[in-house]
SEDO-560360 format. One line per 2 residues: their letters; for each residue x, y, z of C-alpha. Coordinates in pm, whole numbers, plus 50000, padded with zeros to 5 digits. Layout:
// residues N
a> X/Y/Z  ...
END
This chain:
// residues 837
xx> 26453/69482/87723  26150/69555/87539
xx> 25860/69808/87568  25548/69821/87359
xx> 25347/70217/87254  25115/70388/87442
xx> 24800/70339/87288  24881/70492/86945
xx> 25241/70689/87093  25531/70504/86951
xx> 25733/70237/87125  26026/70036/87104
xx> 26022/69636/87073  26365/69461/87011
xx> 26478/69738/86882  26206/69857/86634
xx> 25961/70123/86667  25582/70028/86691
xx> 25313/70238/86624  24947/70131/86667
xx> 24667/70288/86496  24338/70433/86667
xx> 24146/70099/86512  24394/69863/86675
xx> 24373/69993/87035  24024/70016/86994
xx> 24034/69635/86910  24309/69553/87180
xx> 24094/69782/87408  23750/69528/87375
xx> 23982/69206/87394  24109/69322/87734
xx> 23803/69418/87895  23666/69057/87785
xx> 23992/68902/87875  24236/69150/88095
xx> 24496/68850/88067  24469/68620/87772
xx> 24648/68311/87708  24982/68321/87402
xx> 24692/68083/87218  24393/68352/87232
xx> 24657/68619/87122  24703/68418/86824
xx> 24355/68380/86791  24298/68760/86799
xx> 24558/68811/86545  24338/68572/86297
xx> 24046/68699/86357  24118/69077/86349
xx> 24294/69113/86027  24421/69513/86153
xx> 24665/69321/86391  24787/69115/86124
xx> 25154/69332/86101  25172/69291/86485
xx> 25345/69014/86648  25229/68843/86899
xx> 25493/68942/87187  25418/69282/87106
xx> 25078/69204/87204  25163/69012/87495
xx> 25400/69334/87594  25096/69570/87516
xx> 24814/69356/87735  25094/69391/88005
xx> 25160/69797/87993  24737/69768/87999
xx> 24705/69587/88283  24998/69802/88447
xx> 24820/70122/88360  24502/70010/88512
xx> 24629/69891/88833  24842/70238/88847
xx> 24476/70395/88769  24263/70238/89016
xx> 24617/70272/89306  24594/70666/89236
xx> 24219/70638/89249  24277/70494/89620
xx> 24465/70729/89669  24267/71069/89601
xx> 23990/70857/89824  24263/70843/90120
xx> 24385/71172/90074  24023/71326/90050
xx> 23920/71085/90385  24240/71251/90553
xx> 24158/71596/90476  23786/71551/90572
xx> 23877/71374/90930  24193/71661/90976
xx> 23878/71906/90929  23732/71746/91215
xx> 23996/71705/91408  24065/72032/91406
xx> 23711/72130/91478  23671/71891/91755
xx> 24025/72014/91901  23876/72410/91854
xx> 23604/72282/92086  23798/72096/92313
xx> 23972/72453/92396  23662/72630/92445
xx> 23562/72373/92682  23875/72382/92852
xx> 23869/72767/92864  23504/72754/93035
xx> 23664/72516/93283  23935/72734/93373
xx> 23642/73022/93401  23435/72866/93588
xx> 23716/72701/93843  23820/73077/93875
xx> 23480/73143/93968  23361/72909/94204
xx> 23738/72972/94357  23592/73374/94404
xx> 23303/73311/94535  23383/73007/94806
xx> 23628/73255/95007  23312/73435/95173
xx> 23016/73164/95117  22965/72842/95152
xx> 22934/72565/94850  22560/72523/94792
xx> 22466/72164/94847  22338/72092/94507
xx> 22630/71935/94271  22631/72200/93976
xx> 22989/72008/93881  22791/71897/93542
xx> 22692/72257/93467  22842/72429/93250
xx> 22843/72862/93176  22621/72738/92829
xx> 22374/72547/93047  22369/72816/93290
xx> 22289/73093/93040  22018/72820/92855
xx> 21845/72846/93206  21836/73147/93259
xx> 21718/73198/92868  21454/72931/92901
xx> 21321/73159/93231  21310/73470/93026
xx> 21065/73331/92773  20711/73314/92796
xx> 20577/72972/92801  20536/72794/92443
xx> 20229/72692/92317  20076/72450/92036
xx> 20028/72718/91764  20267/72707/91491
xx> 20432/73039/91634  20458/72846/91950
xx> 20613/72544/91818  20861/72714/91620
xx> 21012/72900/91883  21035/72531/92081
xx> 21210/72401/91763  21459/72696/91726
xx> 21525/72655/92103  21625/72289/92047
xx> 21819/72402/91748  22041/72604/91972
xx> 22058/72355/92245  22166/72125/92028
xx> 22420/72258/91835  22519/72390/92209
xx> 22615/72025/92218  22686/71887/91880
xx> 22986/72127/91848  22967/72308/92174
xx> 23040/72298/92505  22721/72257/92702
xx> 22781/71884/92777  23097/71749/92894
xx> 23214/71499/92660  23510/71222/92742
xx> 23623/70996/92451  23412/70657/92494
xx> 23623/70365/92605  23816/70174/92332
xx> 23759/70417/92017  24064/70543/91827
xx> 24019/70765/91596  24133/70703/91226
xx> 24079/70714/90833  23957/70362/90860
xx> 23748/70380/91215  23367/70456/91270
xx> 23437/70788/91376  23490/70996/91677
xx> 23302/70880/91969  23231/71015/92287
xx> 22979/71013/92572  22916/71227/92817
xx> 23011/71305/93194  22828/71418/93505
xx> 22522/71574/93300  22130/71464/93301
xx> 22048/71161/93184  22294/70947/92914
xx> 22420/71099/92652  22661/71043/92347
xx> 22792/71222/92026  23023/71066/91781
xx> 23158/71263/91428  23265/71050/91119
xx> 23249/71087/90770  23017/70868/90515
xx> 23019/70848/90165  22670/70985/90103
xx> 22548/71309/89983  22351/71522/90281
xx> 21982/71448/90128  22034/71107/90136
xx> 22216/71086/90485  21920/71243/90640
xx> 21639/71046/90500  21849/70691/90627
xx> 21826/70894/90987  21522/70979/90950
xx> 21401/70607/90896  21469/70519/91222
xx> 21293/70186/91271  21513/70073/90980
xx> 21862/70104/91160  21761/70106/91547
xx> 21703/69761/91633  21500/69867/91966
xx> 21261/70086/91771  20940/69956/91690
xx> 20738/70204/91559  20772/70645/91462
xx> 20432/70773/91375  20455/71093/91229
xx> 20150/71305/91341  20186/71617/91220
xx> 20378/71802/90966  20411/72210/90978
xx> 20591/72382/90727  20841/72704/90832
xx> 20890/73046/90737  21247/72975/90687
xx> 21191/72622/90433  21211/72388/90708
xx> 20935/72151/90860  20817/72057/91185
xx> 20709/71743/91295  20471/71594/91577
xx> 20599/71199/91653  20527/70948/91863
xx> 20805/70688/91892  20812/70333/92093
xx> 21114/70161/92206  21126/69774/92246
xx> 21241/69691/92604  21561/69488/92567
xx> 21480/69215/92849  21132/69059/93021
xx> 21235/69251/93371  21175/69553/93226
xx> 20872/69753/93047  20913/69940/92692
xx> 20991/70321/92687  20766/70568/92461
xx> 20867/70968/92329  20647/71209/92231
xx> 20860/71451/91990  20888/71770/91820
xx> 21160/71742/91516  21315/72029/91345
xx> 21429/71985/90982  21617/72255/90841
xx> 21923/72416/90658  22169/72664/90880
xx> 22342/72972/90635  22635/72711/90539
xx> 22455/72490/90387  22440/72253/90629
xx> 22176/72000/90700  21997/71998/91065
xx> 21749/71751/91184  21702/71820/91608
xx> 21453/71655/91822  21313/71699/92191
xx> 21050/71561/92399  20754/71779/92437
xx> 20655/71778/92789  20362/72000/92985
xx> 20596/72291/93113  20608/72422/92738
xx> 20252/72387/92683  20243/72228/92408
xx> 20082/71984/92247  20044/71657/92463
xx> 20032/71290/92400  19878/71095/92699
xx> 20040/70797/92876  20020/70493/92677
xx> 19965/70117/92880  20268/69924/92884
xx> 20503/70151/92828  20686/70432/93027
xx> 20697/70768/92906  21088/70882/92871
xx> 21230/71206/92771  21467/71316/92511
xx> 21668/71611/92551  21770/71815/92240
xx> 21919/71569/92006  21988/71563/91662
xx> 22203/71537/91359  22421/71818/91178
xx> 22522/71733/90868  22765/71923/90611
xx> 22877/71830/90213  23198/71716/90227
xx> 23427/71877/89951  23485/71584/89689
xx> 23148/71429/89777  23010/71220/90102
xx> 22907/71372/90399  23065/71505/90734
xx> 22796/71446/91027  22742/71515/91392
xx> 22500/71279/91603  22407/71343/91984
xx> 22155/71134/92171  22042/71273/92469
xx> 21793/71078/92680  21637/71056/93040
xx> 21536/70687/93036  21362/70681/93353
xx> 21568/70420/93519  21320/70458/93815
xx> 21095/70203/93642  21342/69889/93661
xx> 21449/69661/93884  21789/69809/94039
xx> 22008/69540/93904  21912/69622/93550
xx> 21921/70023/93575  22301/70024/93487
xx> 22159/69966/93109  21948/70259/93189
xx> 22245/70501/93353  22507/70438/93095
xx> 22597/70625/92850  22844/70364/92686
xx> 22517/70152/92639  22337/70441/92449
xx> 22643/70530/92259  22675/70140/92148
xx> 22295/70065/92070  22206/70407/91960
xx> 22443/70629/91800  22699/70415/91643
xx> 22410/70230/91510  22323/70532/91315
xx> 22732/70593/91202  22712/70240/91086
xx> 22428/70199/90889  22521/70493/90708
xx> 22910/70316/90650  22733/69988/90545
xx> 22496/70157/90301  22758/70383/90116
xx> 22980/70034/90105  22681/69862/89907
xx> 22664/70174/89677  22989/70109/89575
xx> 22991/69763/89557  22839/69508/89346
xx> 22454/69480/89346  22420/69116/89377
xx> 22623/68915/89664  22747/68570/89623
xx> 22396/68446/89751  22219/68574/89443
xx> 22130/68839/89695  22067/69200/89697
xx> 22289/69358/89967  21954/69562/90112
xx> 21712/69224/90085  22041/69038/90345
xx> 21977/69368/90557  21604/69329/90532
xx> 21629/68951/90657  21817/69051/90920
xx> 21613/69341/91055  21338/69082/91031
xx> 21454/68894/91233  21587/69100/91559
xx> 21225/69289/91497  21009/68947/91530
xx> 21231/68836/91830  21181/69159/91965
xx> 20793/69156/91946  20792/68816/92127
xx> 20982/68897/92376  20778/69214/92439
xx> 20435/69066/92391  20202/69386/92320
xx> 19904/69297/92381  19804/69524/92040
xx> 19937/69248/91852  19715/68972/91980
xx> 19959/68887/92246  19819/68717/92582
xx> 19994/68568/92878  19851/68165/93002
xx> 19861/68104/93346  20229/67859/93427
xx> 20285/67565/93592  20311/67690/93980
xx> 20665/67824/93891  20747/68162/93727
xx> 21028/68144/93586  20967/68090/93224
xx> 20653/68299/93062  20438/68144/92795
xx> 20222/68368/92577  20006/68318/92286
xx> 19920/68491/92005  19614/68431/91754
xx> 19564/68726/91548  19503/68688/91186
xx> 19738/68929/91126  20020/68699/91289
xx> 19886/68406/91103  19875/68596/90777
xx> 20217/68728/90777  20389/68358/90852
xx> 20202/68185/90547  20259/67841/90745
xx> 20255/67522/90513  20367/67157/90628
xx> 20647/66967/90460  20468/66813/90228
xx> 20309/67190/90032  19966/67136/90160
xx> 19818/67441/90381  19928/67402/90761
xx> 19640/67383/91053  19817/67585/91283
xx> 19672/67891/91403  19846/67982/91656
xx> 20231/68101/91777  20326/68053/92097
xx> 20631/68227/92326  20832/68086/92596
xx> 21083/68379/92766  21298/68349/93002
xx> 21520/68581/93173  21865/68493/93402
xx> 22162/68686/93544  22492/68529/93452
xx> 22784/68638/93684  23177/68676/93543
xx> 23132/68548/93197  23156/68754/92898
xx> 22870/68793/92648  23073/68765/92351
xx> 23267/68484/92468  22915/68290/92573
xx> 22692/68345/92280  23062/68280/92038
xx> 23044/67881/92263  22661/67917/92144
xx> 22701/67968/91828  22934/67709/91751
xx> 22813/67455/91982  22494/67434/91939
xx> 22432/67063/92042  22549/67173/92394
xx> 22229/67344/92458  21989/67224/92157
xx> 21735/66973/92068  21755/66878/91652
xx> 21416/66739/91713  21288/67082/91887
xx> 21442/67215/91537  21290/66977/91301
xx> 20940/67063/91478  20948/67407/91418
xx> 21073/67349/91068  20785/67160/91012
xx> 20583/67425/91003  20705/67582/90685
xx> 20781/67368/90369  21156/67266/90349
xx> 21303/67114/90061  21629/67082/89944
xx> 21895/67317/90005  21995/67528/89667
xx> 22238/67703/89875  22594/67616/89760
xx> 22928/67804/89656  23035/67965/89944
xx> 23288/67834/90207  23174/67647/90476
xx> 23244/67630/90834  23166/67285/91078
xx> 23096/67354/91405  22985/67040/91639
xx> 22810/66887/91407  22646/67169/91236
xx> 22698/67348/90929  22775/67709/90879
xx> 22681/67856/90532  22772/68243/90556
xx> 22541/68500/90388  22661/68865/90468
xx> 22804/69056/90704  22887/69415/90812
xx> 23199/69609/90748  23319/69597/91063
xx> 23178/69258/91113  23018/69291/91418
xx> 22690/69162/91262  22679/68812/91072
xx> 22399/68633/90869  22393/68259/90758
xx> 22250/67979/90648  22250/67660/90998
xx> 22208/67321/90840  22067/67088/91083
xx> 22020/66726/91047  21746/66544/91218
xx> 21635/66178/91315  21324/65983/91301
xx> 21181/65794/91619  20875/65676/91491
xx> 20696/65714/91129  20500/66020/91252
xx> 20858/66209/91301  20900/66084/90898
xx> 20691/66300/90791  20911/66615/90937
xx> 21219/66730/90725  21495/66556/90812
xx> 21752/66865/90688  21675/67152/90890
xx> 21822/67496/90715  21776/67808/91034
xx> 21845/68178/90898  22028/68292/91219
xx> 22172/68639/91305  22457/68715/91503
xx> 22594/69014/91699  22827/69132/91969
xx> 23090/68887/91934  23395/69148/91960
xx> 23534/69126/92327  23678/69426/92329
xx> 23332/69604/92249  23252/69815/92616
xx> 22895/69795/92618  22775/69581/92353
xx> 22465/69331/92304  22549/68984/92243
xx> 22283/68840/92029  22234/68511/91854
xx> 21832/68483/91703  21782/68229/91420
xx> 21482/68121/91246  21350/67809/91048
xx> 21359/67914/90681  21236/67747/90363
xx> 21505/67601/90147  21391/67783/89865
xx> 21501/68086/90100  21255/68343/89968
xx> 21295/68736/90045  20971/68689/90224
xx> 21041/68355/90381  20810/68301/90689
xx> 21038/68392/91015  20957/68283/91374
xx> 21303/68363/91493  21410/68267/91863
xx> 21739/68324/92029  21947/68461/92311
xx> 22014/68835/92383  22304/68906/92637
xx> 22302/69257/92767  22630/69347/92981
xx> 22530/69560/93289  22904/69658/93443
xx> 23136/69880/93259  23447/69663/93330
xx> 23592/69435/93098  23836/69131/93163
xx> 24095/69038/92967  23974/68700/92811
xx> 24157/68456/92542  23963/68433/92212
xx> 24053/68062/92179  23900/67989/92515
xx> 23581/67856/92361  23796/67609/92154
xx> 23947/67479/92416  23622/67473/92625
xx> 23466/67232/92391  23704/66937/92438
xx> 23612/67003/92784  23267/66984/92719
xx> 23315/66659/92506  23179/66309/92628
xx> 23439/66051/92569  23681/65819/92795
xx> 23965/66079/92753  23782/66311/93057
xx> 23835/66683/93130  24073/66814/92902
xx> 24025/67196/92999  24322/67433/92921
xx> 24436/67642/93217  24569/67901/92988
xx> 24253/68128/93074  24213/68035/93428
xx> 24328/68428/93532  24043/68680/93627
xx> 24099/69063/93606  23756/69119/93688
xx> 23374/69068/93793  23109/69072/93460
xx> 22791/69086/93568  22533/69024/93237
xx> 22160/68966/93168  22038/68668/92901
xx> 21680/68692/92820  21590/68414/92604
xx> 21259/68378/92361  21147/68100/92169
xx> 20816/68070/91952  20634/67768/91767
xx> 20299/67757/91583  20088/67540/91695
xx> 19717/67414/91644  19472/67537/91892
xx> 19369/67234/92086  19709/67123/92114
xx> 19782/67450/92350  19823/67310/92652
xx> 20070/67018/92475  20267/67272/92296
xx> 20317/67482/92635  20429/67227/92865
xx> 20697/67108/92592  20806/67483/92529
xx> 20834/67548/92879  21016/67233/92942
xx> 21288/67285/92667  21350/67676/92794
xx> 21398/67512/93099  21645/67259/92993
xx> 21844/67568/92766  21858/67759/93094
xx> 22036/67468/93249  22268/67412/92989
xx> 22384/67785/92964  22421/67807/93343
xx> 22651/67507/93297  22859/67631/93046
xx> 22828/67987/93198  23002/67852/93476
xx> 23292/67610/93282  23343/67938/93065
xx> 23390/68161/93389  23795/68208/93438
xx> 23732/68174/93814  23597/67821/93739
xx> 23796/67730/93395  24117/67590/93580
xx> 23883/67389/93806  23782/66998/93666
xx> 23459/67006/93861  23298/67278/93723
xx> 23334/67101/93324  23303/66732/93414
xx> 23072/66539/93232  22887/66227/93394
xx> 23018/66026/93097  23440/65986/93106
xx> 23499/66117/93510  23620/65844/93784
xx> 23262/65941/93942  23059/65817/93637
xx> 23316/65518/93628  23210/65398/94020
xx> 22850/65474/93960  22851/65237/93633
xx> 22992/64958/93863  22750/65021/94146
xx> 22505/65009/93891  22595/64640/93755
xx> 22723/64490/94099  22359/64606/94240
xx> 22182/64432/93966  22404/64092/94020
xx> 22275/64125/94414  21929/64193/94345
xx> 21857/63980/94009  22112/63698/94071
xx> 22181/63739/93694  22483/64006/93529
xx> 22343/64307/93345  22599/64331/93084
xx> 22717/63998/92887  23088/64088/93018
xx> 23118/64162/93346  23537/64138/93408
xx> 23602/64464/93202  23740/64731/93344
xx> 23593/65051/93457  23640/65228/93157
xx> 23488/64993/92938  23213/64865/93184
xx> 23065/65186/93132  23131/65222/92742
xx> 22892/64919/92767  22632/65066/93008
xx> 22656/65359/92827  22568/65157/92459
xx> 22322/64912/92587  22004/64856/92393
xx> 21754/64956/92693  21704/65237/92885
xx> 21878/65308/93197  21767/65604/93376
xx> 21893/65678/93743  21694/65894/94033
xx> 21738/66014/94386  21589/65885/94691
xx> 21426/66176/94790  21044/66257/94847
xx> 21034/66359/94451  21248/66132/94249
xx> 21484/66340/93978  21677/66170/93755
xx> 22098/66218/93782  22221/65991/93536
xx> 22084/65794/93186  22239/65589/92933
xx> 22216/65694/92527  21946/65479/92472
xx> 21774/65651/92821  21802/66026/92654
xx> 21698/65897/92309  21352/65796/92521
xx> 21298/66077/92731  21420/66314/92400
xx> 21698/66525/92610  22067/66567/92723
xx> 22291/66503/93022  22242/66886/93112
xx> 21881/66886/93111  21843/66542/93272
xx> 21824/66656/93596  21543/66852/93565
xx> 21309/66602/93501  21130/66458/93756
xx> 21005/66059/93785  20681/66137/93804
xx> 20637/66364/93510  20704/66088/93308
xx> 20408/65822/93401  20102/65898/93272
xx> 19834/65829/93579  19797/65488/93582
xx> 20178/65445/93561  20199/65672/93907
xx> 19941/65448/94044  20148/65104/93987
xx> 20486/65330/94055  20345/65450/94371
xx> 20227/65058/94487  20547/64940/94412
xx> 20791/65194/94534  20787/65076/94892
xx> 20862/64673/94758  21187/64865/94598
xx> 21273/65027/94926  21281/64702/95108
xx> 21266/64419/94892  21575/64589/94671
xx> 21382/64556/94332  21067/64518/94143
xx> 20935/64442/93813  20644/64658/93675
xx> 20451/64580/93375  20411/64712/93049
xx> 20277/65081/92980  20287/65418/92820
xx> 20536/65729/92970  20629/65992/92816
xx> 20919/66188/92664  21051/66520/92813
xx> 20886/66680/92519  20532/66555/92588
xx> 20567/66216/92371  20398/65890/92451
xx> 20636/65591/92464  20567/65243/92527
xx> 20763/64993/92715  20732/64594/92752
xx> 20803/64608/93101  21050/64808/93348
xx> 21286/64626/93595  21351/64847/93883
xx> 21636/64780/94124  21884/64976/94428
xx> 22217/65099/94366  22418/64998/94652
xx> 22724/65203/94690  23063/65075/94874
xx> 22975/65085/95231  22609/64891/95083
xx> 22407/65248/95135  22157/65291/94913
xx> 22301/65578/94655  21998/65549/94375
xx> 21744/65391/94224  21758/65248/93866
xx> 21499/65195/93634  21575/64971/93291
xx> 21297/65013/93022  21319/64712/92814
xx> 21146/64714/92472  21047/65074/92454
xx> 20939/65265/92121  20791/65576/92047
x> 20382/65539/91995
END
C-alpha cells in the first residue's frame, strides 16, 4: 500500500516519507488542470522539464495526480451536495407553507359547512351556486362595496393596485380560490414545482410554487418580458408608468394574445400592474384588468380581437437563503369562451390548459435560464444557449402571425376556390419582405415580393397529440412533398451544410441533426436534412440538399393538457442567428381532459404498417386497447414567397398540397387510433394488399381484351410480381372512377412522379384538373368512344402536375378495367413519353 502527501503535508510511499514543497504543488497543480490524468510518458516528461520534481519519482507522481483527482471529485460530490441539501430545505419551506395554507383552507371549509348547515334548518338554499365562494371572497365583496369607486388619478389607481395586491396574495398563499393539485404533478427536489389549478371559481385559474436559481431582480425582469417566454403573446405595450409613495411603480399595458387555432379570434387585456416590495423583502409584481366599474382609465375595443379579463394575478417572489429564488405564480383569467365555437371552448374553460401554456411556461423559462447560467456559454453547435432560444421563439412567433393574419401586418385574405376549407392569405408589406432578406440559390437578390399562407383547421377524434405529431416528426415522407421543400428552400441561398459533430438520428429517409433542447425536454430544436430530385433542368437550379430548422413540442403523453407542435422552417446552410424564417407546421391542441393509456413504441410499429412493399400490413396489435375518447384540434399553416404575378399559380399549388397533408394526417390519424390499430383496413396501402393485387390483373387482362397486345413483356407471373411490374413500368398509369367527375384511385411510381404526389393524396385529384383546356376538349370528345368502344387513343399534349406543372406527353392510350363478372370497375389512362416542360 502506498499513499502520496497532501499538498505539502507529509506522506508515506513504500515506506518513506514524502514531503512536497509549496513550488512543487504549485507545478503539479498547473500540470493537472492542463492534464487532470496524464499518461506514465508525460509524467516523465514533467519530471525533465521541471527540474523541482527532479528528487520525485514518478509513481509518487502518478499516486499524487490520483489523491488530486480523488479530492476534486470528493469536492465537486460535497458541492452537490450543499446544492441538494439547500434545494431540500427551500422546497420543505414550502411545503410547509403550502401545508399551513392547506389548513386554513380546510378550517374555512369546516366554517363555512357549519354555516350553511345553521342557516338551511329555517330557509331555503338560495338558487345561486356560492359552492366556489369562499369567507375571503365574501369579505373582498363586501370590501369592494364599501369603497368609493376608483378613478384614473394616481390616488385612484393606487388604491386599485393595493386592492389587487391583497386579492392576490388572497390567492397566491391564501385561501380565496380553491386550489386541487393539477393532474400528473409530483412534487420533488428535481420537479418544476408545485402545481395546482383551481376548482369551482370564475374563470380558469392556476398557481404553481418552485424554486429557481436566480436572484429576485433578475426573476422579475424574465416575468416581466412576457412576449419572450409566452409563446401566445404577441405584443405588451407599456403605456404608462407612475411612480409610488411607497418605491413601487404602476403601470398602464395593453397586451394581445395570439389565438391558438383559425376557428377562433385573438384575445386582448387592458392592465394595471403593481411592482413593489412587501416588509420581508419580498418581491411583488400583481396585475388586473381595468374595466369601467372602477372608473378608470379605459382602452377601447380593438378589431379582431376580443377583449378578456384578468383577475388579480401576479408573482410573489422571496430570496432564498443560499441564493436563487422561491416564487409564487397565479394566473387568473376570464377568457370569454362565449366568442368560440362550442367545440373549441373546452381550451377556453380549462384550467389545466392555462396552467400548461401559461404558468408552467413562466416556472420553466426561469429553470432553463438559471441552467444556462451555470452551464457552458457555447453549445456543441457553436451556439449561444439564448441565440438556440431566440431561433426557437422565432419560429412559434412567425407561425403564429400566419396563422393569425392581422391585417396590421399587411395580411389580406383572396377569395378560394368554391370550397372553404383551406384559407389562403397574402402578405406584401415591406416590412415582411425586409425582415426575410430572400436571395435565390445561386446569391443573386430574389424577385419575390410576396409570402403567401395556406391554413387549415380539422378535428381529429381518439388519437393522441403527442403520439401524432411524434409519427410526424419521424415520418415525414408520409405526409410531405421534398419538392414542396426544395421550393421553399429556394427562396433563401443554401449551400453546403457546415453542420457536423453531433449524433445523428434517421428517420424515413430524413436526417435528424439535434441542436438544443429544454431541461425537461419537452421542447426540441434541430437541424432536417432533406434531399431533393430534379425533373427537368429548371428544378436544377433549386438546392438539391434541403436543411429545415424545425421546432418541436408536446411530445410527453403523459402531459394533461399540452400543445403538440411541430413548425420547421427552410434555413440557410450557413445557419445564421438571423437566418430568414418562414416556418410552417402543425399545432395539435387537446380539447378533453382524459387521457388513454397509449404505448410509446406504437408509432414504430405503425410505420411498417404504413410501408409499401409485398410483405402487406404488418400492424402490431399490442396497442389495439382503448381506455378512452381524445377529442383534439390540428390547425395547420404553411407560407411561401412568391413573385407577384405568379399569385394565382402559387395559391392553387398551396392550397392543393394543404389539401393533400390533410388527407394524409386523417389517414394516419385513423391507423394511429387504438380503436382502428388492430384493424388491417384502416392501414392498408394500395401497393402490397390482395385488393391492389386483383386490380393490377384487371388492369393487364383489360388491356389484352381491348388492345389485342399484353401490357407488360411477362404476362404468366404471379400476382405479386405482376404488380411489382405495373408498379415499375416506365409510363404512367393513373386509374379513375366512373362517376360524373373522374378522381383518380390508383397510379403507378412513374404516375405520382408525373402528377408530383403520393398514394394518400391521389385521390383528391380530379381528371379534369389535370388537362389544360384543349386537353378537356379532346377528353370530353373521346370519353363516350371509351364508354362503348372499351378504349381510345388521344394525341399528344400538355397536363399538368398536382402542383401546377406543365407536362408533356407523346400520346395517352386510354382503356376499361373489366373486373371478374366483366363490369366495368375503372378507367385507365397510360401516358407514354411524358416529361416535365
Amino acid at each position: 500500500m502506498s499513499m502520496s502527501c497532501k499538498d505539502g503535508k507529509p506522506g508515506l510511499d513504500n515506506g518513506k516519507y514524502v514531503r512536497y514543497t509549496p513550488e512543487q504543488v504549485e507545478a503539479l497543480e498547473r500540470l493537472y488542470h492542463d492534464c487532470p490524468k496524464p499518461s506514465s510518458i508525460r509524467r516523465q516528461q514533467l519530471i525533465r522539464e521541471c527540474p523541482i520534481l527532479s528528487n520525485i519519482e514518478p509513481k509518487q507522481i502518478k499516486v499524487w495526480f490520483q489523491n488530486r483527482r480523488c479530492r476534486e471529485k470528493q469536492r465537486k460530490e460535497a458541492l452537490r451536495l450543499q446544492a441538494v441539501n439547500r434545494k431540500l430545505t427551500a422546497m420543505n419551506k414550502l411545503l410547509m407553507e403550502e401545508n399551513d395554507r392547506l389548513q386554513k383552507q380546510v378550517s374555512q371549509l369546516v366554517y363555512e359547512n357549519g354555516y350553511f348547515r345553521q342557516h338551511t334548518q329555517n330557509t331555503s338554499l338560495p338558487t345561486k351556486d356560492t359552492s366556489c365562494e369562499s369567507a375571503v371572497t365574501s369579505g373582498q365583496r363586501s370590501l369592494t362595496n364599501q369603497h368609493p369607486p376608483r378613478d384614473a388619478s394616481p390616488a385612484g389607481l393606487l388604491s386599485i393596485a393595493e386592492e389587487t395586491l391583497a386579492e392576490f396574495l388572497s390567492k397566491a398563499t391564501g385561501t380565496a380560490v380553491e386550489w386541487v393539485q393539477m393532474p400528473g404533478m409530483k412534487p420533488g427536489p428535481d420537479s418544476i414545482g408545485i402545481v395546482a389549478i383551481s376548482h369551482g371559481c370564475t374563470g380558469v385559474a392556476a398557481r404553481a410554487c418552485g424554486l429557481v436559481g436566480l436572484e429576485p431582480t433578475r426573476v422579475a425582469e424574465i416575468l416581466k418580458d412576457r412576449p419572450s417566454w409566452f409563446r401566445d403573446c404577441r405584443a405588451v405595450d407599456v403605456l404608462n408608468v407612475l411612480p409610488t409613495a411607497n418605491g413601487g411603480t404602476i403601470e398602464l399595458l395593453y397586451m394581445q394574445l395570439y389565438a391558438p387555432t383559425t376557428l377562433a379570434p385573438a384575445r386582448d387585456f387592458w392592465l394595471l400592474r403593481y411592482t413593489s416590495v412587501l416588509e420581508d423583502g419580498s418581491l411583488v409584481i400583481c396585475e388586473r384588468s381595468l374595466k369601467n366599474t372602477q372608473n378608470g382609465p379605459t382602452m377601447p375595443p380593438v378589431q379582431h380581437f376580443v377583449r378578456a379579463e384578468m383577475l388579480p394575478s401576479g408573482y410573489l417572489i422571496r430570496p432564498c437563503e443560499g441564493g436563487g429564488s422561491i416564487i409564487h405564480i397565479v394566473d387568473h383569467m376570464d377568457l370569454e369562451p362565449w366568442s368560440v365555437p362550442e367545440v373549441l371552448r373546452p381550451l377556453y374553460e380549462s384550467s389545466t390548459v392555462l396552467a400548461q401554456k401559461t404558468t408552467m411556461a413562466a416556472l420553466r423559462q426561469l429553470r432553463q435560464i438559471s441552467h444556462e447560467v451555470s452551464q457552458s456559454n457555447v453549445t456543441g453547435w457553436g451556439r449561444r444557449p439564448a441565440a438556440l432560444r431566440a431561433l426557437g421563439q422565432r419560429l412559434s412567433r412567425g407561425f403564429n402571425e400566419a396563422l393569425n393574419g392581422f391585417t396590421d401586418e399587411g395580411w389580406s385574405t383572396i377569395g378560394n376556390d368554391g370550397v372553404d376549407d383551406v384559407t389562403i392569405l397574402v402578405n406584401s408589406s415591406p416590412d415582411k419582405l425586409m425582415g426575410l432578406n430572400l436571395s435565390f440559390a445561386n446569391g443573386f437578390p430574389s424577385v419575390s415580393n410576396a409570402v403567401l399562407c395556406a391554413k387549415a383547421s380539422m378535428l381529429l377524434q381518439n388519437v393522441p397529440p403527442a403520439i401524432l405529431l411524434r409519427f410526424l416528426r419521424e415520418h415525414r415522407s408520409e405526409w410531405a412533398d421534398n419538392n414542396m421543400d426544395a421550393y421553399s428552400a429556394a427562396a433563401i441561398k443554401v449551400g453546403p451544410c457546415s453542420l457536423s459533430g453531433s449524433r445523428v438520428g434517421n428517420y424515413g429517409g430524413q436526417v435528424i441533426l439535434p441542436l438544443a433542447h429544454t431541461i425537461e425536454h419537452e421542447e426540441f430544436l434541430e437541424v432536417i436534412k432533406l434531399e431533393g430530385i430534379a425533373h427537368s433542368p429548371e428544378e436544377a437550379m433549386m438546392p438539391r440538399e434541403v436543411f429545415l430548422l424545425q421546432l418541436c413540442s408536446g411530445m410527453d403523453e403523459n402531459a394533461v393538457g399540452t400543445c403538440a407542435e411541430l413548425i420547421f422552417a427552410p434555413i440557410d446552410a450557413s445557419f445564421a442567428d438571423d437566418a430568414p424564417l418562414l416556418p410552417s407546421g402543425f399545432r395539435i391542441i387537446p380539447l378533453d381532459s382524459g387521457k388513454e393509456a397509449s404505448n410509446p413504441n406504437r408509432t414504430l410499429d405503425l410505420a411498417s404498417a404504413l410501408d409499401i412493399g409485398p410483405t402487406g400490413n404488418r400492424a402490431s396489435n399490442e396497442t389495439s386497447g382503448n381506455s378512452g375518447s381524445v377529442r383534439s384540434v390540428m390547425t395547420i399553416a404553411f407560407e411561401f414567397a412568391f413573385e407577384s404575378h405568379m399569385q394565382e399559380h402559387v395559391a392553387s399549388m398551396a392550397r392543393q398540397y394543404v389539401r393533400s397533408i390533410i388527407s394524409s394526417v386523417q389517414r394516419v390519424a385513423l391507423a394511429l387510433s387504438p380503436s382502428h390499430l388492430s384493424s388491417q383496413a384502416g392501414l392498408r396501402t394500395p401497393l402490397g394488399t390482395p385488393e391492389a393485387q386483383t386490380l393490377a390483373r384487371w388492369i393487364c387482362n383489360s388491356y389484352r381484351c381491348y388492345l389485342g397486345v399484353e401490357l407488360l413483356k411477362s404476362n404468366n407471373e404471379g400476382n405479386e410480381s405482376l404488380l411489382k411490374s405495373l408498379w415499375h413500368h416506365s409510363d404512367a398509369l393513373l386509374c379513375c372512377t366512373l362517376k360524373a367527375l373522374p378522381v383518380f384511385t390508383f397510379a403507378n411510381q412513374a404516375g405520382l412522379d408525373m402528377l408530383e404526389t403520393t398514394l394518400v393524396a391521389l385521390q383528391d385529384i380530379t381528371l379534369e384538373k389535370i388537362f389544360d383546356d384543349h386537353g378537356r376538349k379532346i377528353l370530353c370528345s373521346e370519353f363516350p368512344q371509351i364508354i362503348q368502344q372499351g378504349f381510345a387513343c388521344l394525341q399528344g399534349g400538355i397536363c399538368l402536375s398536382s402542383m401546377g406543372r406543365p407536362i408533356s406527353y407523346e400520346r395517352v392510350v386510354a382503356w376499361k378495367v373489366l373486373n371478374e363478372e366483366e363490369n366495368a370497375h375503372c378507367i385507365c389512362f397510360m401516358f407514354m413519353n411524358w416529361s416535365f416542360v
